[in-house]
Structure formats: structure tokens, C-alpha cells
Backbone as CSV, one residue per row, in Angstrom:
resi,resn,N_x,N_y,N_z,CA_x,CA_y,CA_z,C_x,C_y,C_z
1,UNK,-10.938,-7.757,-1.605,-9.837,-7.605,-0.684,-10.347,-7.793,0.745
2,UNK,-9.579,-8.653,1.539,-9.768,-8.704,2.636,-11.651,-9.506,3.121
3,UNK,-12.337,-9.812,2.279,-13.539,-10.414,2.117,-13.848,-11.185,3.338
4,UNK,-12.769,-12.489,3.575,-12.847,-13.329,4.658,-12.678,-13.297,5.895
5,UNK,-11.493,-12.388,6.182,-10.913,-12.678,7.762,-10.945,-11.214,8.064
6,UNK,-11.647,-10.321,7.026,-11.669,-8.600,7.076,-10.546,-8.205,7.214
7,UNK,-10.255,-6.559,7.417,-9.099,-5.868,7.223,-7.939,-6.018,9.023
8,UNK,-7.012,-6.699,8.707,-6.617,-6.957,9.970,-5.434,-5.588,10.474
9,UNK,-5.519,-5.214,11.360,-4.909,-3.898,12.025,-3.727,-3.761,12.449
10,UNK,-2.834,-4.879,12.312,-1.875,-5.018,12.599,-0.934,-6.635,12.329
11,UNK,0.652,-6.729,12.024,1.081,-7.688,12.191,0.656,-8.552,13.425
12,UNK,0.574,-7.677,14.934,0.419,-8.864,15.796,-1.052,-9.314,15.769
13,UNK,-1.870,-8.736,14.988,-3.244,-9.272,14.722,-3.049,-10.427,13.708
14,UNK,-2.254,-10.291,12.686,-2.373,-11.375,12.024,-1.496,-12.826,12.590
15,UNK,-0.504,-12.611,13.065,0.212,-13.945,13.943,-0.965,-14.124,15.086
16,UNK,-1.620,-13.394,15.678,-2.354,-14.056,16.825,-3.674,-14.905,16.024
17,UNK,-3.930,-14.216,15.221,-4.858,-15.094,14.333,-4.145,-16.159,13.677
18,UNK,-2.988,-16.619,13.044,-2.479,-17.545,12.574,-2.396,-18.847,13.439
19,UNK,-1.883,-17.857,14.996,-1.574,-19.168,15.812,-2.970,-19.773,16.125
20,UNK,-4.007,-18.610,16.588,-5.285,-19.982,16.950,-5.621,-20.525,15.777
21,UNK,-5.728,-20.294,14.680,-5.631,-21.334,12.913,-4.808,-22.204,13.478
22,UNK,-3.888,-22.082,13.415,-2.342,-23.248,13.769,-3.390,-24.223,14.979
23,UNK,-3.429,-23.608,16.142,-3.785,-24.664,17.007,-4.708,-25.177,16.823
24,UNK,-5.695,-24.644,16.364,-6.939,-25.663,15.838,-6.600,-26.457,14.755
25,UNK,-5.567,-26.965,14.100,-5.429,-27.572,13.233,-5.898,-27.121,12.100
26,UNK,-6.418,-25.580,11.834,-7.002,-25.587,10.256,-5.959,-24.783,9.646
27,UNK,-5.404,-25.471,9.172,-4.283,-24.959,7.794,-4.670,-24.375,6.396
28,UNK,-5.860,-24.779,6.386,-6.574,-24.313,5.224,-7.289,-22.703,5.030
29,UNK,-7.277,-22.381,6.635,-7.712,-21.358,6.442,-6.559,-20.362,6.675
30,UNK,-5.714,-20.709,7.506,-4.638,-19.742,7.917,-3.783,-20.049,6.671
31,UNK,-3.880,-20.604,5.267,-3.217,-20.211,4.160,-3.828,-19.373,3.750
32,UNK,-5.779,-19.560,3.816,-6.539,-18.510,3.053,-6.187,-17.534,3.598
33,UNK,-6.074,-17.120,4.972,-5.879,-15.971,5.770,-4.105,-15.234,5.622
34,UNK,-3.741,-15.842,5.227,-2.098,-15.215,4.196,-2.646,-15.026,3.373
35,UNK,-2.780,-15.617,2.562,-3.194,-15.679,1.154,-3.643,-13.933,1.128
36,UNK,-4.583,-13.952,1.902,-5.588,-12.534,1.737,-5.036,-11.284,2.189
37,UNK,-3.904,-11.531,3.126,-2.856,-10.667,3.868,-1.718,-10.469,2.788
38,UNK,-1.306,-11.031,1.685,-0.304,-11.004,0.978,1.117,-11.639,1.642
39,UNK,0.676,-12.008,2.416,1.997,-12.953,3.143,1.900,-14.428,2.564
40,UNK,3.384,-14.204,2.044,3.871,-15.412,1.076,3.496,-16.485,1.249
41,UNK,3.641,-17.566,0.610,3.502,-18.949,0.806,4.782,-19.398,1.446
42,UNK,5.711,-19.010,0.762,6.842,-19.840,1.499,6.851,-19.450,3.225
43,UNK,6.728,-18.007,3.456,6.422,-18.059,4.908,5.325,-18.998,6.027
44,UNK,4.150,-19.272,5.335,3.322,-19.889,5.830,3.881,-21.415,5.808
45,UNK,4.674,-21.900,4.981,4.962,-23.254,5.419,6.197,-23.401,5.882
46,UNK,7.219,-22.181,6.054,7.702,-22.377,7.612,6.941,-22.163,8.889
47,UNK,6.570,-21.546,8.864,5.340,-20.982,9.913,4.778,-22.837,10.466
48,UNK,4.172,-23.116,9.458,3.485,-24.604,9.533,4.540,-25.860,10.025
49,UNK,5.833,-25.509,9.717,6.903,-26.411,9.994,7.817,-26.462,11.130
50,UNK,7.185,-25.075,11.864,8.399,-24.466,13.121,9.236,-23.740,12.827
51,UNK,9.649,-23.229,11.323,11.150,-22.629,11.247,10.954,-21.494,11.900
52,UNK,9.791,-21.216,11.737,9.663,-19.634,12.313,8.586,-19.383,13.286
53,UNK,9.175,-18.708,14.519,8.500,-18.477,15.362,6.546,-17.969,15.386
54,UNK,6.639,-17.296,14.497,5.064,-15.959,13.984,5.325,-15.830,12.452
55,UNK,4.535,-15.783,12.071,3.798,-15.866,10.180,4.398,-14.570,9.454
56,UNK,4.322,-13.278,10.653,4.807,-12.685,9.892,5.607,-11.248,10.799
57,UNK,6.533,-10.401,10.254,6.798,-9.221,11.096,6.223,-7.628,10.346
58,UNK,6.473,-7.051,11.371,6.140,-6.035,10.760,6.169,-5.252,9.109
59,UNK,7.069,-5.710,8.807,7.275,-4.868,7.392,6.900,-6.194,6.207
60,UNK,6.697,-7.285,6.477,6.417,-8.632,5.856,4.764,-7.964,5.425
61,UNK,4.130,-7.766,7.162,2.850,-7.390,7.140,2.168,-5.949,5.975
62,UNK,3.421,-4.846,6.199,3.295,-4.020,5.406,3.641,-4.461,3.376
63,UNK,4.546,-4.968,3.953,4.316,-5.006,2.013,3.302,-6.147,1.449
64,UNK,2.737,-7.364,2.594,1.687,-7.619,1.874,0.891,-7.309,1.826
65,UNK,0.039,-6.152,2.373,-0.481,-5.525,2.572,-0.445,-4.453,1.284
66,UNK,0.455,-4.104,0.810,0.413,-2.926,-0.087,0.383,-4.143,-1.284
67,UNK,0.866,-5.013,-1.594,0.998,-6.219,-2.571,-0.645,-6.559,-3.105
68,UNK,-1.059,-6.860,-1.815,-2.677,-7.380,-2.118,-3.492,-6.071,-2.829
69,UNK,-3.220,-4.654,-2.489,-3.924,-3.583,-2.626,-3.342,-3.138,-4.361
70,UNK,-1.745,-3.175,-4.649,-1.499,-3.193,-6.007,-2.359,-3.879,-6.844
71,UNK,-2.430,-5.440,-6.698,-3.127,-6.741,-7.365,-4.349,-5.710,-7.457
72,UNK,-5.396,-5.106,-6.905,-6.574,-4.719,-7.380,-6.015,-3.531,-7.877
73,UNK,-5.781,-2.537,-7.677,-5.372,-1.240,-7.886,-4.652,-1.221,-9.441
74,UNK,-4.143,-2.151,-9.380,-3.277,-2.599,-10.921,-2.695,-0.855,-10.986
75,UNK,-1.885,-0.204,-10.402,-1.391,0.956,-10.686,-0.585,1.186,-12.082
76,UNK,-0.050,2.246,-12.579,0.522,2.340,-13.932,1.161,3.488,-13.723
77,UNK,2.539,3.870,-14.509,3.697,4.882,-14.340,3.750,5.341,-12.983
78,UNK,3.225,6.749,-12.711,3.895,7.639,-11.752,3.137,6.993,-10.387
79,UNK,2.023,6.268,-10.849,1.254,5.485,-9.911,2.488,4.349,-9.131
80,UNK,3.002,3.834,-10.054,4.090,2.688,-9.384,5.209,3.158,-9.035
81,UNK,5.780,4.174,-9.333,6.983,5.216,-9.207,6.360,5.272,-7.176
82,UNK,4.692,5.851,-7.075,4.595,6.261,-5.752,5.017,4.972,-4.843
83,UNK,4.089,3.766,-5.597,4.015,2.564,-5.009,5.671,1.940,-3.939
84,UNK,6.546,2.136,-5.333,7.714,1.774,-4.741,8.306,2.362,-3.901
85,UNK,8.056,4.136,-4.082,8.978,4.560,-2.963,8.043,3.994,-1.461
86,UNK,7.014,3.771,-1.672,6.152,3.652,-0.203,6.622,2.152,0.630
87,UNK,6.956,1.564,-0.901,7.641,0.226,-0.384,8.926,0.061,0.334
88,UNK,9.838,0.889,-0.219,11.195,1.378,0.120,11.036,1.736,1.738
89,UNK,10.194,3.219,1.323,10.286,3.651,3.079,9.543,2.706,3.712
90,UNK,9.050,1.548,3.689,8.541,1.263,5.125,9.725,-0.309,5.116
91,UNK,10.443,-0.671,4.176,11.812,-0.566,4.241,12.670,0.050,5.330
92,UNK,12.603,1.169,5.755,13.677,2.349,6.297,12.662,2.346,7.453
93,UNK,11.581,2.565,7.621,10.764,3.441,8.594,9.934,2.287,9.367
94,UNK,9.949,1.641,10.646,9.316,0.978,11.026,7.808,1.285,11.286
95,UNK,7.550,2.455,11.824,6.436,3.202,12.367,5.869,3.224,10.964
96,UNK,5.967,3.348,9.788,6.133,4.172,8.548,4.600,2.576,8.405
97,UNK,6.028,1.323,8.415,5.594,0.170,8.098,4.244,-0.305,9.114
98,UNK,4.459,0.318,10.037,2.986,-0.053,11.440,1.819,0.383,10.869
99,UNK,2.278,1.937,10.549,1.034,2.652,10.045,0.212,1.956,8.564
100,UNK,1.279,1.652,7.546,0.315,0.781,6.318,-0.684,-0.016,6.463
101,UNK,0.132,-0.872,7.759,-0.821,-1.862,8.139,-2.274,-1.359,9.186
102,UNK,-2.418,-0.550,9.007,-3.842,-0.314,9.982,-5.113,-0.262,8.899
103,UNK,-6.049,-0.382,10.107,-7.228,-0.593,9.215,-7.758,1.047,9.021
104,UNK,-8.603,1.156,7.937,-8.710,2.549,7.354,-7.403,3.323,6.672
105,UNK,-6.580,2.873,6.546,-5.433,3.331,5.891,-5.126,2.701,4.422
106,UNK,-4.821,3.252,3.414,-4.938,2.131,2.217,-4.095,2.979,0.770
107,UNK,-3.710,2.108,0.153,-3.462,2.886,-1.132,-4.268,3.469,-2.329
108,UNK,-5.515,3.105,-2.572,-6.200,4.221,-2.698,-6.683,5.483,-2.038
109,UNK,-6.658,5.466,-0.540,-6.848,6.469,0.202,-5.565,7.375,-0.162
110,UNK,-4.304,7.036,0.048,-3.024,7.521,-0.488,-3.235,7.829,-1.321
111,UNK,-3.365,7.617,-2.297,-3.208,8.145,-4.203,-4.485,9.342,-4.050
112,UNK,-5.624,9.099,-3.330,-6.363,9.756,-3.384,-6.131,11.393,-2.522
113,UNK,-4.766,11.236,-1.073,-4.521,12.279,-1.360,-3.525,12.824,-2.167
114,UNK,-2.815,11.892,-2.840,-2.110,12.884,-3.779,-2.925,13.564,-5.570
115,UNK,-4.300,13.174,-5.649,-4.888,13.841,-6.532,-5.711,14.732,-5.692
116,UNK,-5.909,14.670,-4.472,-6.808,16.215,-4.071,-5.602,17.134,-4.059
117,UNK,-4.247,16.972,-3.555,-3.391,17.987,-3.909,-3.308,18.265,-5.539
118,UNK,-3.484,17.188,-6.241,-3.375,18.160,-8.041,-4.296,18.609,-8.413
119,UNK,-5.318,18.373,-7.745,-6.751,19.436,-7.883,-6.309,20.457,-7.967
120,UNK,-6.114,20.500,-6.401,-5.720,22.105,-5.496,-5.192,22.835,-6.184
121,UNK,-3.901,21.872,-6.851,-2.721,23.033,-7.321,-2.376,23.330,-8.870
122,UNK,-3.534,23.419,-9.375,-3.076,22.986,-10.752,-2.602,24.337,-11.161
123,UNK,-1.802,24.189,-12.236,-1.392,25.625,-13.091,-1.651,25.760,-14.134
124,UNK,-1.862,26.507,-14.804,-2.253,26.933,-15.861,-1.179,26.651,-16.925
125,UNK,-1.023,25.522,-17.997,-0.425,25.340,-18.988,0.176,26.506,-20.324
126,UNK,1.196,26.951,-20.597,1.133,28.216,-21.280,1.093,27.637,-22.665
127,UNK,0.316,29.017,-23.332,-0.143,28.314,-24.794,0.886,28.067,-25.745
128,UNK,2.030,27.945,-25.671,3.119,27.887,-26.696,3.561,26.537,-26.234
129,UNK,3.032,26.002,-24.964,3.669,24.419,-24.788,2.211,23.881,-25.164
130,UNK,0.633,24.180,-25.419,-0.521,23.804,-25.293,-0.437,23.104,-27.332
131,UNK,0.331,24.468,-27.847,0.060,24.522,-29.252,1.280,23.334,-29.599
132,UNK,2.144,23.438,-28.887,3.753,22.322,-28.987,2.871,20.771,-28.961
133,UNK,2.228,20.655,-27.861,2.051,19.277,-28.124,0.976,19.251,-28.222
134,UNK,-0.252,20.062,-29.893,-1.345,19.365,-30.428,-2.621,19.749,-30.037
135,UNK,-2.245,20.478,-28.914,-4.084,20.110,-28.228,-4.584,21.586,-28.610
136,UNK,-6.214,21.539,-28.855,-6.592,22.356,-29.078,-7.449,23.427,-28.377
137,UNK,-7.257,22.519,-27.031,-8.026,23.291,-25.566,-7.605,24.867,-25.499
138,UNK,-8.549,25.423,-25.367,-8.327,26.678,-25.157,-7.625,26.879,-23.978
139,UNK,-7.816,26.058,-22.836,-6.851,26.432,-21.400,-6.680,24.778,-20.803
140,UNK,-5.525,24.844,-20.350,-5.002,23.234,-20.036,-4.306,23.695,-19.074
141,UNK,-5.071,22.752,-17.823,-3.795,22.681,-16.345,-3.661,21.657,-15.992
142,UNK,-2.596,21.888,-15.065,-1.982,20.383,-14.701,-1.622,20.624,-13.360
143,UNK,-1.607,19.658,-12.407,-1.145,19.584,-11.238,-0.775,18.066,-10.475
144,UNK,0.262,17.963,-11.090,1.167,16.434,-10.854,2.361,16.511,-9.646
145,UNK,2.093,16.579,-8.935,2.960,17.013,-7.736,4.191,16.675,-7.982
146,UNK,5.809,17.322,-7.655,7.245,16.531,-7.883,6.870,15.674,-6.911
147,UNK,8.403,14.478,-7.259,8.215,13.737,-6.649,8.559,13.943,-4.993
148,UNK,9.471,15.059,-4.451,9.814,15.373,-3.221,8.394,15.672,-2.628
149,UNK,7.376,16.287,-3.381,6.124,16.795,-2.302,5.120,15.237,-2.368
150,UNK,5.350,14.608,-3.784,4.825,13.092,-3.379,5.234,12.585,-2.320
151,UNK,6.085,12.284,-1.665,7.143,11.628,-0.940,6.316,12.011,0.437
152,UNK,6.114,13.345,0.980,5.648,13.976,1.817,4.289,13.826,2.064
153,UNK,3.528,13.839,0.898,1.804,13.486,1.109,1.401,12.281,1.619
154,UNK,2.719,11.374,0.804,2.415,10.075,0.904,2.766,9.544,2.930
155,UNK,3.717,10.358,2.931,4.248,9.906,4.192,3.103,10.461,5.466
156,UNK,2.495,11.588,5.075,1.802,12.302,5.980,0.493,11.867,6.049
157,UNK,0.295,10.781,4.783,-1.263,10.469,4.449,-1.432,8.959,5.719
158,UNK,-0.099,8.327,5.850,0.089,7.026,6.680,0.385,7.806,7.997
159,UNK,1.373,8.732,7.960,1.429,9.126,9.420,0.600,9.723,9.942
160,UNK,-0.533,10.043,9.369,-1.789,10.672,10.012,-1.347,12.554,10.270
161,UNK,-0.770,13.172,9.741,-0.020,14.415,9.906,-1.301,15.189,8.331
């Protein structure tokens, strides 16, 4: 991730980098340099054609950004349940969408604080649901956060709160 042109800090980092690509004539790299940003193809060849002013806007920047980080992350159930709402709000939340895009900010860092909170909080499983479904652990906890306090970690993990 991010290998070539490194982790870029912002949408207007990546259009200011597109345009000196653009003016130097190398197209090849300012596709690689989408490419690696998760910003579409079809954007880059308006971009290349004039339709559009800059490669990309803010929330373009944020979901390719979370797009490229899924592709490795390959998430699964409550993992993609988080994914989408994060997609949604930066949807709704511009600042929401600024913050994804910074460097040091990431979706494993995210997921990672929502398992130090199920560390934290785990509870103690009671043995009549332990014996219900099979297991033979003498003590079983769990700490899977609802989704309202997901919602909150997740938001507080980008907003820096």
C-alpha cells in the first residue's frame, strides 16, 4: 500500500501531485499514482481529458483511500458492517472524510481501536449459554462492542478525540 508515491495527506496533496504528473506529460505515473490512491480510472481519464477540473475531492479521496486499505485488509462480517458505516459517514461528515485521508490514520489502526476496547471490556459468558452452544471452556468472555459504541470509537479514532 502506498509503496510508490507514499501515504499522501490529503485530497489537495493528491490533485497537486496529479497536476505536476499532468504537466510533465507522465500519464503513466499519475494513473499509477490513482491507481495507489484508489481513485478510479474513470476519474483519471476525465481528469486527462479536461472534464474535470482536479483528480479528485475530498470524499472521492476518502473512500479511495479506505477502498485500497479494504483490498489488503480483506475484512469479513462485523469487520465490513464497521467498514460501511465509516463509508457512509464520511458520506455525511466532511471533516469525518478529511480526517481518513491523513497520513497515520488507517483502518487497521481503527479496527485496532475497536479490539483494545473488547479487550477492556469483556464479560464473562454465563455457563448455561457456555453449555447451550458446545464449548467446554471452563470460563468464556466476550467483548464485541454494540454497534452504537462502534460508531463512536470509530468516529473518535479519525477525529483524534
Amino acid at each position: 500500500m502506498f509503496e510508490k508515491f507514499g501515504e499522501l495527506n490529503s485530497f489537495g496533496e493528491i490533485n497537486e501531485l496529479a497536476e505536476n504528473l499532468f504537466n510533465e506529460g507522465d500519464t503513466e505515473s499519475l494513473k499509477a499514482m490513482a491507481k495507489e490512491n484508489g481513485i478510479q480510472s474513470d476519474f483519471v481519464d476525465m481528469y486527462l481529458q479536461g472534464e474535470i477540473p482536479v483528480l479528485c475531492d475530498q470524499l472521492t479521496a476518502a473512500l479511495g483511500k479506505i477502498d485500497v486499505e479494504v483490498a489488503e485488509l480483506k475484512p469479513k462480517e462485523i469487520m465490513e458492517d464497521w467498514v460501511e458505516y465509516l463509508r457512509g459517514q464520511c458520506m455525511e461528515n466532511e471533516l469525518l472524510a478529511f480526517n481518513v485521508r491523513k497520513k497515520g490514520k488507517s483502518l487497521k489502526g481503527c479496527i485496532a481501536a475497536l479490539l483494545m476496547w473488547s479487550f477492556k471490556n469483556q464479560q464473562t459468558v454465563d455457563k448455561d449459554i457456555i453449555k447451550a452452544a458446545g464449548v467446554s471452556a471452563g470460563k468464556v468472555t466476550l467483548g464485541i462492542p454494540g454497534m452504537a459504541r462502534a460508531k463512536q470509537i470509530i468516529t473518535d479514532y479519525y477525529m483524534g478525540k
